[in-house]
C-alpha positions as CSV (number, residue, x, y, z in Angstrom):
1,X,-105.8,35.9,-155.0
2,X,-106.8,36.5,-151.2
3,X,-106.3,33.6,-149.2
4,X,-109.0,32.5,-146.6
5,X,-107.0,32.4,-143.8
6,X,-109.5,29.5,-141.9
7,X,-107.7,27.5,-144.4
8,X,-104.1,28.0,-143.0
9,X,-102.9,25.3,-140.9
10,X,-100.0,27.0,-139.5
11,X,-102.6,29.4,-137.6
12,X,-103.9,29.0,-134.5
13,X,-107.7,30.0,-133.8
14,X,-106.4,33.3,-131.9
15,X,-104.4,34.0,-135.3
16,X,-106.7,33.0,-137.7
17,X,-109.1,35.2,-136.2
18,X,-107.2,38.2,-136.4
19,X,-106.1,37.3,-139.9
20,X,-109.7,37.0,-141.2
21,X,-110.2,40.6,-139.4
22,X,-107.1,41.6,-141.4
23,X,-108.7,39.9,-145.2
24,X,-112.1,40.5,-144.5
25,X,-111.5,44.6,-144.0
26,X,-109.0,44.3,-146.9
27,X,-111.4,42.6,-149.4
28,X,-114.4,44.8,-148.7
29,X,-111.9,48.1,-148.8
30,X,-110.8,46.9,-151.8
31,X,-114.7,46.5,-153.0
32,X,-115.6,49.9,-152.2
33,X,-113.0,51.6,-153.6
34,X,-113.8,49.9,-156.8
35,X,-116.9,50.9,-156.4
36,X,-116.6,54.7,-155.8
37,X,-115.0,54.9,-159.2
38,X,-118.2,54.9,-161.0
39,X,-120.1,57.2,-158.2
40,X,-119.8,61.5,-158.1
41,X,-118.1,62.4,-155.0
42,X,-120.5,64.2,-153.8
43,X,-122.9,61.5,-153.8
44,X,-122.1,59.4,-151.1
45,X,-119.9,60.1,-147.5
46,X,-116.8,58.2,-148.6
47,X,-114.6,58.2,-145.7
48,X,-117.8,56.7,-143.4
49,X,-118.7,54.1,-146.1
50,X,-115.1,53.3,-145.7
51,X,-114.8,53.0,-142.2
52,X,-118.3,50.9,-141.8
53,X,-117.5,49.1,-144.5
54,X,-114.1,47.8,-143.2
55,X,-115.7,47.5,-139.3
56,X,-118.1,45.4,-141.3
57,X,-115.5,43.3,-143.1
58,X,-113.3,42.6,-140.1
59,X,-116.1,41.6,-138.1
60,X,-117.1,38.9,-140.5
61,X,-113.6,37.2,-141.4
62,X,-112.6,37.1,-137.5
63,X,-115.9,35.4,-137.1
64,X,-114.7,33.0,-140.4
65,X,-111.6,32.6,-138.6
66,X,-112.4,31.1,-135.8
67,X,-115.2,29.1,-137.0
68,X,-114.1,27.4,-140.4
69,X,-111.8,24.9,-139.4
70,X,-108.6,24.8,-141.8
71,X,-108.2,21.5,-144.1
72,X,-104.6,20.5,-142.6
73,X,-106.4,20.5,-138.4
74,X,-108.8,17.9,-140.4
75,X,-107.7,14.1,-139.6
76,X,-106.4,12.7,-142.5
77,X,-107.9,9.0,-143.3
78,X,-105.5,6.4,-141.6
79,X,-102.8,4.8,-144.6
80,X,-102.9,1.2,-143.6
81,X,-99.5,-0.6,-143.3
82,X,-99.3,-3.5,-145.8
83,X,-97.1,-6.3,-145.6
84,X,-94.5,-7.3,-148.2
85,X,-97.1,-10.1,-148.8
86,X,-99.7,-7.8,-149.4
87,X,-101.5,-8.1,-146.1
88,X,-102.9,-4.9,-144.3
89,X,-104.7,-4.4,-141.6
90,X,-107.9,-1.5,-141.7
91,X,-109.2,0.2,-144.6
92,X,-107.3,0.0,-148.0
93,X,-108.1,2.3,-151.0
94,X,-109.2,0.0,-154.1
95,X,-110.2,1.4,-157.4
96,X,-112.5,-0.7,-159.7
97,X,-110.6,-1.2,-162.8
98,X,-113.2,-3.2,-164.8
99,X,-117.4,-3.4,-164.4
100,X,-119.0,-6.9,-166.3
101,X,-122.4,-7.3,-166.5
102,X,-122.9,-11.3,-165.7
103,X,-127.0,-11.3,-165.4
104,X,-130.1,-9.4,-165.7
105,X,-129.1,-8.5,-162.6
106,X,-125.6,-9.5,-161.0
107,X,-122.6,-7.3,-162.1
108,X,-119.0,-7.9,-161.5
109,X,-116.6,-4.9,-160.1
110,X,-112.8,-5.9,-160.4
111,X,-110.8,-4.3,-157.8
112,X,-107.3,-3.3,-157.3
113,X,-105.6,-1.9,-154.8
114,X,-105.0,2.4,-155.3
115,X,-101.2,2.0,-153.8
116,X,-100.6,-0.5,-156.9
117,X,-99.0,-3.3,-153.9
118,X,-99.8,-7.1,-154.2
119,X,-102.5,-8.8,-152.7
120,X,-102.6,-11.3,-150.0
121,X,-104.2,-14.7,-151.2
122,X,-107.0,-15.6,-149.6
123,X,-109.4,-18.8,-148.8
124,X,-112.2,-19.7,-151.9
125,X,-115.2,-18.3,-150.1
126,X,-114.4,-15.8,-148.1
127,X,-115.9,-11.8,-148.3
128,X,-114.6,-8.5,-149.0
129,X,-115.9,-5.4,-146.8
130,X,-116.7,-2.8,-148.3
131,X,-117.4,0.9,-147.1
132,X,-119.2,3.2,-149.7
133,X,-120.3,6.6,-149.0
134,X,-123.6,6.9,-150.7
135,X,-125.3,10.2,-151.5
136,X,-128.0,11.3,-148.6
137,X,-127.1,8.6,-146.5
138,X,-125.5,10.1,-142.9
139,X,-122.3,8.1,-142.6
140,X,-120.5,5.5,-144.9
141,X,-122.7,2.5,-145.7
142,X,-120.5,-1.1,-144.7
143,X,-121.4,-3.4,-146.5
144,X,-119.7,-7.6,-147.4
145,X,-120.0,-9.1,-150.6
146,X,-118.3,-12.7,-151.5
147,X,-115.0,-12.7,-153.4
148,X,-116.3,-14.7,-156.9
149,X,-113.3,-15.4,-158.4
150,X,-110.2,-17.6,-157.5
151,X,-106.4,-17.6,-158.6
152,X,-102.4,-17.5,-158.1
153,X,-101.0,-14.3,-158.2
154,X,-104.1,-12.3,-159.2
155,X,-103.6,-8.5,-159.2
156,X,-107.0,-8.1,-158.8
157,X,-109.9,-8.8,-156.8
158,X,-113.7,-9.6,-158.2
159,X,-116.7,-9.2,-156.6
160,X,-120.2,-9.8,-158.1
161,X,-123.2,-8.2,-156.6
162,X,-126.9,-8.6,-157.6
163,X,-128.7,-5.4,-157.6
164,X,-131.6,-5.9,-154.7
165,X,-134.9,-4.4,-155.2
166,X,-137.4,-3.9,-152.7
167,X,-138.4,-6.7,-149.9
168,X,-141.9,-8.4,-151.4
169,X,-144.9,-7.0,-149.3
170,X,-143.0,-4.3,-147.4
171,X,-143.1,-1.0,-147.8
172,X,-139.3,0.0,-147.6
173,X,-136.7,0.8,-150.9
174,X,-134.5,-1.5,-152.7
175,X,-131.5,-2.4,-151.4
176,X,-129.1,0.8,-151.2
177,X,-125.8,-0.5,-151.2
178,X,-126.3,-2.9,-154.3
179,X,-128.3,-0.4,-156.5
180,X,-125.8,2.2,-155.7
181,X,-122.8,0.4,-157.2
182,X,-125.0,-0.6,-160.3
183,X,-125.7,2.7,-160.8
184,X,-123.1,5.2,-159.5
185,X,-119.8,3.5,-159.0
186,X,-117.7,3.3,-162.6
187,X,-114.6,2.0,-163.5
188,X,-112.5,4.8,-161.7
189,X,-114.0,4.8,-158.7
190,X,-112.2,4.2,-155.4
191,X,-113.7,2.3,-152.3
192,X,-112.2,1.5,-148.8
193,X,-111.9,-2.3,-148.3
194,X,-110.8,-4.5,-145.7
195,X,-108.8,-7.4,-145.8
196,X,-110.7,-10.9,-147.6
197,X,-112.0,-12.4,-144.2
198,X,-115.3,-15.3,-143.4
199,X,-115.3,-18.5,-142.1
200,X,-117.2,-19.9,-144.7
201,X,-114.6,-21.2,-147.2
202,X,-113.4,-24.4,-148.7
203,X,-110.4,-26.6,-147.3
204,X,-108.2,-27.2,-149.8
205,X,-105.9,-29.4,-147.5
206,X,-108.8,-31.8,-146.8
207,X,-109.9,-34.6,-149.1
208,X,-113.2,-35.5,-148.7
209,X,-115.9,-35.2,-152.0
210,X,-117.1,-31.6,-152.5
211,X,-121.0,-30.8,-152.6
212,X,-121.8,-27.4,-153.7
213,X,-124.9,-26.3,-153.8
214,X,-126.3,-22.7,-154.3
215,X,-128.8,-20.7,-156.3
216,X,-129.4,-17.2,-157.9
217,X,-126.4,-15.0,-156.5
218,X,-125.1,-18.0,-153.8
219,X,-123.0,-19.1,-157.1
220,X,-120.6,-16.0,-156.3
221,X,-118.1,-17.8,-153.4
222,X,-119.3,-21.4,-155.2
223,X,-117.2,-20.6,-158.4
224,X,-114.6,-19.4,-156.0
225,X,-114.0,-22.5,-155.1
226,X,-114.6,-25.0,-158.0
227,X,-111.7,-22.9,-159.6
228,X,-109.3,-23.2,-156.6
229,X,-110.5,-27.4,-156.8
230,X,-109.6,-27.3,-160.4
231,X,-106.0,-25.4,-159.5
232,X,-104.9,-27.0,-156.6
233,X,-106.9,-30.3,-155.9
234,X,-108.0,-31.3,-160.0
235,X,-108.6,-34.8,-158.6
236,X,-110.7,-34.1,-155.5
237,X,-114.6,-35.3,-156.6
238,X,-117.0,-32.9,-156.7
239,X,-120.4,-31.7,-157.6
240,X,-121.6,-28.3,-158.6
241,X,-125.7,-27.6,-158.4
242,X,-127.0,-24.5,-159.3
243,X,-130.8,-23.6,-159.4
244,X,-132.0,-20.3,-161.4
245,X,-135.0,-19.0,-163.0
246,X,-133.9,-18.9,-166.3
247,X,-131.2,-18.1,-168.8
248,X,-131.5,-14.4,-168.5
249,X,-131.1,-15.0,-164.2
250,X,-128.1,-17.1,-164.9
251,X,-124.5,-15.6,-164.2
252,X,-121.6,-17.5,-165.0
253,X,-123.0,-20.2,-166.5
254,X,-120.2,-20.7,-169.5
255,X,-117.3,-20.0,-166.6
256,X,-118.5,-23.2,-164.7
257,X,-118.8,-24.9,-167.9
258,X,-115.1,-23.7,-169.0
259,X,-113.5,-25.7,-165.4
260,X,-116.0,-28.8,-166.0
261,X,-113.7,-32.3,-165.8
262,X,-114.0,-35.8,-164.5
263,X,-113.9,-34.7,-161.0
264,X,-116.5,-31.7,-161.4
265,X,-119.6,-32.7,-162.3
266,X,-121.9,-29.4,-163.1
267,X,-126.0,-29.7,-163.0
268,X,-128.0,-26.3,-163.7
269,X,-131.7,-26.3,-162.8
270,X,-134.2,-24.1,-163.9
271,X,-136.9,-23.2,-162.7
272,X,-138.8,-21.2,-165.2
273,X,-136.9,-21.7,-168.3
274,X,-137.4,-20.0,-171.5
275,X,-137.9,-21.5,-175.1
276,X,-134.7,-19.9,-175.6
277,X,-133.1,-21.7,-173.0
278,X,-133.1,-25.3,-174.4
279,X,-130.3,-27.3,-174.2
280,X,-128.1,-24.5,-171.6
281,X,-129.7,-26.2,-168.4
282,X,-129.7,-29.9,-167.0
283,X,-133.3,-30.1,-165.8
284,X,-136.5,-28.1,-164.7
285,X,-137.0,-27.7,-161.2
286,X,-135.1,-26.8,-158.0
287,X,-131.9,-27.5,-156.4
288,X,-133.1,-29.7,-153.0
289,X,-131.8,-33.3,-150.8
290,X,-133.3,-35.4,-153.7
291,X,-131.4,-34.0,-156.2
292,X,-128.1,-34.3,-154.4
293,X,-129.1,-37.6,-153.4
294,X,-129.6,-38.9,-157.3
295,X,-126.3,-37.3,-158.5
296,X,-124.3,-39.0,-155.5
297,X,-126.1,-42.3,-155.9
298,X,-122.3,-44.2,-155.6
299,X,-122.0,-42.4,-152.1
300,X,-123.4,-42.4,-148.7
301,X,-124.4,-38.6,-147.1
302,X,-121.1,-38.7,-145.4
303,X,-118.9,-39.2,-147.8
304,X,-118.9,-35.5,-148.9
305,X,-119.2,-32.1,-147.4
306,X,-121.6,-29.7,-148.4
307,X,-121.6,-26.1,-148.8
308,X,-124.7,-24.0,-149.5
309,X,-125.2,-20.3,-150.8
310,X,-128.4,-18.6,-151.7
311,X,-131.6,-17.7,-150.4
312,X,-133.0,-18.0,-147.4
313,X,-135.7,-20.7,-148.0
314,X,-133.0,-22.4,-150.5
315,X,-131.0,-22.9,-147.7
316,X,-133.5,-23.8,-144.9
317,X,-135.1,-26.4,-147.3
318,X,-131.7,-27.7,-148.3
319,X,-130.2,-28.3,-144.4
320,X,-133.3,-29.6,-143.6
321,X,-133.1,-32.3,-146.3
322,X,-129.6,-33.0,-145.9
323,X,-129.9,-33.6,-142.5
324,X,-132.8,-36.0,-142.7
325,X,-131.0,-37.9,-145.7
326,X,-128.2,-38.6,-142.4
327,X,-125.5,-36.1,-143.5
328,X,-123.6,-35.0,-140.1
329,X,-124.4,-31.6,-139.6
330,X,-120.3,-30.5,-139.1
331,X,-120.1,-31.1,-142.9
332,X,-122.6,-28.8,-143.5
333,X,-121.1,-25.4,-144.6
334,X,-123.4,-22.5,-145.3
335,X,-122.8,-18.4,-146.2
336,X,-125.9,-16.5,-145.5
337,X,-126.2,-13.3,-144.1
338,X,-129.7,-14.1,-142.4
339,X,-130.1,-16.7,-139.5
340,X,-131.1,-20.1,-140.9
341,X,-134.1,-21.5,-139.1
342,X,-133.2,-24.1,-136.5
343,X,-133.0,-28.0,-137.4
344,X,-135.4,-28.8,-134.6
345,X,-136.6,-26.7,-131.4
346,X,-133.5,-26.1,-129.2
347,X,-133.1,-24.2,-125.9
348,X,-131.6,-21.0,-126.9
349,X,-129.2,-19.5,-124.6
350,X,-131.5,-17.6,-122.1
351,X,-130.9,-13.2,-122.5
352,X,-132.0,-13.6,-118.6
353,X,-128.2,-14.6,-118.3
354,X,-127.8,-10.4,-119.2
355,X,-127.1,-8.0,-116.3
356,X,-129.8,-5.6,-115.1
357,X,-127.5,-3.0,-115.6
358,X,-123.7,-2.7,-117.2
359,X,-121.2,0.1,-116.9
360,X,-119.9,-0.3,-120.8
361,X,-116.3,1.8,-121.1
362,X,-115.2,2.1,-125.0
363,X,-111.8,2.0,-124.5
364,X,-110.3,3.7,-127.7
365,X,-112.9,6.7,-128.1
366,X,-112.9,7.4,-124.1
367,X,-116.2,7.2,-123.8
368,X,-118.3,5.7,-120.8
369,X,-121.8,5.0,-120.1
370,X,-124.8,3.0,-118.1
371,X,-126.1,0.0,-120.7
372,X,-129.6,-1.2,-119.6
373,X,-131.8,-3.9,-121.3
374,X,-133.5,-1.7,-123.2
375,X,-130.8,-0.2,-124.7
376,X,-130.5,-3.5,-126.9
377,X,-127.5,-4.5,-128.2
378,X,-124.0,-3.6,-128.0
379,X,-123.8,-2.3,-131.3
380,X,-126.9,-0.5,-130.6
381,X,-125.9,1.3,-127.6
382,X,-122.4,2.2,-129.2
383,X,-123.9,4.2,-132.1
384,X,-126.2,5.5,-129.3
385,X,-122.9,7.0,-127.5
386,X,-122.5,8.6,-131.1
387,X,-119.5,5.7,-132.1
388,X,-119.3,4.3,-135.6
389,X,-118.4,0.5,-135.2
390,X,-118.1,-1.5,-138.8
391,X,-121.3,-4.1,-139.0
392,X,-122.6,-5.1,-141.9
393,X,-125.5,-8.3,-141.8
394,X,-126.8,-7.3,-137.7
395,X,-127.6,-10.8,-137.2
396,X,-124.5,-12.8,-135.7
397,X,-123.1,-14.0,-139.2
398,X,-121.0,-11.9,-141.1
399,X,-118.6,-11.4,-138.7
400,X,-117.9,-7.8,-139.0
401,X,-118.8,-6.4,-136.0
402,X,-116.6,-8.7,-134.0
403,X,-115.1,-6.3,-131.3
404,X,-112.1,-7.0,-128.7
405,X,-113.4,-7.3,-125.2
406,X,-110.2,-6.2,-122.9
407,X,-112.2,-6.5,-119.7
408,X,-116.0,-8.4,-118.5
409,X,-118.5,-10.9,-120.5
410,X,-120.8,-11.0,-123.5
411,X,-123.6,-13.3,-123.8
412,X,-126.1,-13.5,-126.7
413,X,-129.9,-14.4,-126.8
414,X,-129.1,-17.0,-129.0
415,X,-125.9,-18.8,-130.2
416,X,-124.2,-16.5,-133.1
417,X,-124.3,-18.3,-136.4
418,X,-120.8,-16.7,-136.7
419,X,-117.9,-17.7,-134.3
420,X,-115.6,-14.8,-133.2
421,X,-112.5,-15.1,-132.2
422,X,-111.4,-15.8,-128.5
423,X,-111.4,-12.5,-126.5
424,X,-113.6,-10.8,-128.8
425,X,-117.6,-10.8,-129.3
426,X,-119.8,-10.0,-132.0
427,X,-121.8,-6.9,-130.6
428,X,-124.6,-6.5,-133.5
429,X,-126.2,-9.3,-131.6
430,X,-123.9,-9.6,-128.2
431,X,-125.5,-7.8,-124.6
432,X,-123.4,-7.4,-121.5
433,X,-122.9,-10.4,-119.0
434,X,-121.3,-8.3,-116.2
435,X,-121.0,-5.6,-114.5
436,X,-118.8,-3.8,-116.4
437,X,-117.1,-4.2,-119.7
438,X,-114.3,-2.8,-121.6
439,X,-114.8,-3.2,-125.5
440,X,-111.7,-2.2,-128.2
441,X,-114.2,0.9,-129.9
């Protein structure tokens, strides 16, 4: 067999040149001879079909040469380091050892890590970040999704994603992430996936009552955490609300039932149900402040924290309600990857506090350039300098864009649902506040 020599990495582009020359004349030598065995002699001018042919030949492979690059000059993917413990740090190769549908249209993916080391624990609620590269999209797609399962020493991670369609009344398609791993990604598959990470999770070394409270695929990071109450806290009260449409809507239904006890009280609401669906749901209707109120009638608003999960009017009606029933909003908790409307009109902090103009240096890739206003955001202007930062919800929540900045300030048009950590900034939402500014990218 005759090598392409653009895929040997011991060859310099100089070398590989010349040895394409060297193949390229061979092969096509090596073609007309063959050929010439089934033509008379005196049919053709051998010796200047030979010599074209091979000028031809050589011409082509020192062109291959030097512009095929050879697979070894290509930069492998980073292996991440991981911890005795399991910790890493990066991108870690899972492979989805198990697919479960739970709903008409939630499915669970079971994920363990490709190197076959442990897994770090992590707190009930937190997310997974995921990147998938989906077919005619131009780079990987990133993408969070809750962890919805909870235990000690689990060799496995589960996440359970609801396949999105289309927005109602807009003209754009379904969700691409979700419908690609309902419909391309099989048990076999490998993904890239960060570390579990979020700061929406439950406390297990507090001791206050529990409220959670969540609807259609909210119930993900909620069954997370009644099953690390029932493990580690079994006497810690608690309350678990769900709203769906119906039986057929309904994931996990019989697992919530299955960690039911004294301390966790379960309540289903539907909203539509079916004939079919007598006696598998509490009561018709939807999960809201009156409910919560009725099942906690022994308790005051404060006596519990409350954690929400679902959709976006779910979780506007239900903050609204709980705050007017007198529950302190710092024991509200929610995990949405949309900005919940504000409890009452608040001064947002002013984008006038943005620079007219910011010389933005991206430290790691080199690269340096003039940020204006109407460049938009950080993140914006980044991909715009041709980087590829991880983001996931755009919106100041999800916390995956959160960036080191080594050197200036970052101010935001409005207060980030999600907090970053000091010395960094979320830049999906996040515009220069100085001069200049070094960011880790």
């Amino acid at each position: 067999m005759v090598r392409n020599p653009a895929q040997n990495p011991d060859l310099g582009p100089v070398q590989r040149s010349a040895a394409g020359a060297l193949v390229g004349a061979s092969a096509v030598s090596m073609v007309i001879a063959g050929t010439l065995g089934f033509v008379p002699e005196d049919k053709i001018p051998v010796s200047r079909l030979s010599v074209y042919g091979a000028a031809i030949g050589a011409g082509l492979g020192a062109v291959l040469g030097l512009t095929v690059k050879p697979k070894a000059d290509r930069a492998p993917a980073p292996t991440p380091t991981v911890s005795a413990d399991g910790n890493w740090q990066g991108w870690r190769d899972f492979k989805v050892v198990r697919k479960q549908p739970e709903s008409c249209e939630i499915t669970s993916f079971y994920l363990e890590p490709q190197d076959g080391g442990p897994l770090p624990s992590f707190k009930p609620g937190q997310f997974l970040t995921l990147q998938l590269a989906i077919p005619g999209q131009a780079r990987p797609v990133i993408r969070t999704y809750s962890l919805s399962d909870y235990g000690v020493g689990q060799r496995y991670y589960r996440l359970s994603i609801k396949r999105e369609g289309p927005p109602k009344g807009q003209d754009v398609p379904p969700g691409v992430a979700s419908n690609f791993m309902h419909d391309q990604v099989e048990v076999g598959t490998v993904i890239p996936v960060k570390p579990p990470a979020g700061r929406f999770f439950l406390d297990l070394q507090g001791n206050r009552p529990v409220v959670l409270l969540s609807n259609g695929v909210g119930i993900t990071p909620m069954l997370a955490m009644a099953k690390a109450l029932q493990l580690q806290q079994p006497q810690r009260p608690a309350w678990f609300l769900h709203g769906a449409r119906n039986g057929e809507f309904h994931a996990f239904r019989e697992s919530v039932l299955a960690i039911a006890a004294p301390n966790l009280a379960v309540h289903y609401r539907y909203s539509r149900p079916r004939p079919e669906d007598e006696g598998q749901y509490s009561d018709r209707g939807y999960i809201d402040a009156d409910l919560v109120k009725s099942l906690m009638a022994n308790h005051g608003p404060a006596d519990a924290d409350y954690f929400m999960c679902g959709s976006p009017a779910f979780m506007d009606s239900l903050r609204v309600g709980l705050l007017a029933w007198g529950v302190p909003e710092e024991q509200i908790f929610f995990e949405s990857f949309s900005k919940p409307k504000p409890k009452a009109p608040e001064a947002a902090s002013p984008s006038s506090e943005t620079v007219a103009a910011a010389e933005v240096v991206f430290a790691r890739s080199g690269k340096q350039a003039t940020w204006t206003p109407e460049e938009g955001t950080l993140l914006d202007f980044a991909e715009a300098q041709g980087l590829d930062p991880a983001f996931s919800c755009r919106a100041g929540v999800c916390l995956t864009c959160m960036c080191g900045v080594e050197a200036g300030e970052v101010s935001y048009d409005e207060p980030p649902a999600g907090t970053p950590d000091s010395g960094t900034a979320l830049i999906c939402v996040g515009k220069p506040n100085s001069d200049r500014i070094v960011l880790d990218l």
